[in-house]
N, C-alpha and C positions, 0 to 999 in steps of 0.2 A: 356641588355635584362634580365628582373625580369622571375622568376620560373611560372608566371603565366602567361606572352607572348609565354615563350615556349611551354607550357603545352597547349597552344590553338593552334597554329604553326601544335603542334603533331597530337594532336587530329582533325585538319582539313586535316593534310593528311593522315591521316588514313581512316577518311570517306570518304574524294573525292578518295582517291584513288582504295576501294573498288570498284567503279564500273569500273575500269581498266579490269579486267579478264572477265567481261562481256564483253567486246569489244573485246576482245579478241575472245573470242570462239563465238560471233555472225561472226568476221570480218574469221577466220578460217574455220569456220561449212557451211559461206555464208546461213547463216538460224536462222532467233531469233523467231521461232514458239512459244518458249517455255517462250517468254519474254512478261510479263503483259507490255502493253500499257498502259491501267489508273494507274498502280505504275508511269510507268515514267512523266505521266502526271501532277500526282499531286507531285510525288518528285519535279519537275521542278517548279512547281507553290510553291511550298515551300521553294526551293533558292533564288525564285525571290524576294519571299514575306523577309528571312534572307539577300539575298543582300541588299534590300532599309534598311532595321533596319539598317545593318553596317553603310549604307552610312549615314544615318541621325544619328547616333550616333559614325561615325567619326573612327570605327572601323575597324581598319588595316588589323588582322587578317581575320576579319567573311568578310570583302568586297571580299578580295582575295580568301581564299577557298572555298565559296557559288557563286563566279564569275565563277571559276574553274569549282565548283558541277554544274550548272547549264549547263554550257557548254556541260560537259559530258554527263547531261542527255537528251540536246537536240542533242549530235551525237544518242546516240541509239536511239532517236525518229527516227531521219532520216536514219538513219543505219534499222530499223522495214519497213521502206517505200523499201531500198535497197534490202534485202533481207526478205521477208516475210517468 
């Protein structure tokens, strides 16, 4: 692994992992009153759009952590349906 696999590695879970604590304190509080819905929508529509790039460019990293980002941002969609 070259300095610039890992360095994408990092920085993919750093950003997918930022929305962890939101899930958190939505799944905790059982209330995401305070959580924008068009954020998650359009984050979501923007992993999707970073997943296909990975895929048609073969990219290891960006498939795996915008696979992930996407995932998460479609629980707290459904998590906003669970708990309003």
């Amino acid at each position: 692994m070259d300095g610039i696999f890992i360095m994408g590695l990092v920085a993919g879970a750093l950003t997918t992992g930022s929305t962890i604590p939101q899930i958190i304190k939505i799944i905790q509080n059982k209330s995401s009153g305070d959580i924008s819905t068009l954020f998650f929508m359009i984050m979501a529509t923007g992993m999707l759009l970073w997943l296909g790039y990975g895929i048609l460019r073969s990219d290891l990293v960006i498939m795996i952590w915008n696979a992930l980002s996407l995932s998460l941002c479609i629980l707290i969609l459904a998590l906003k349906r669970i708990y309003p």
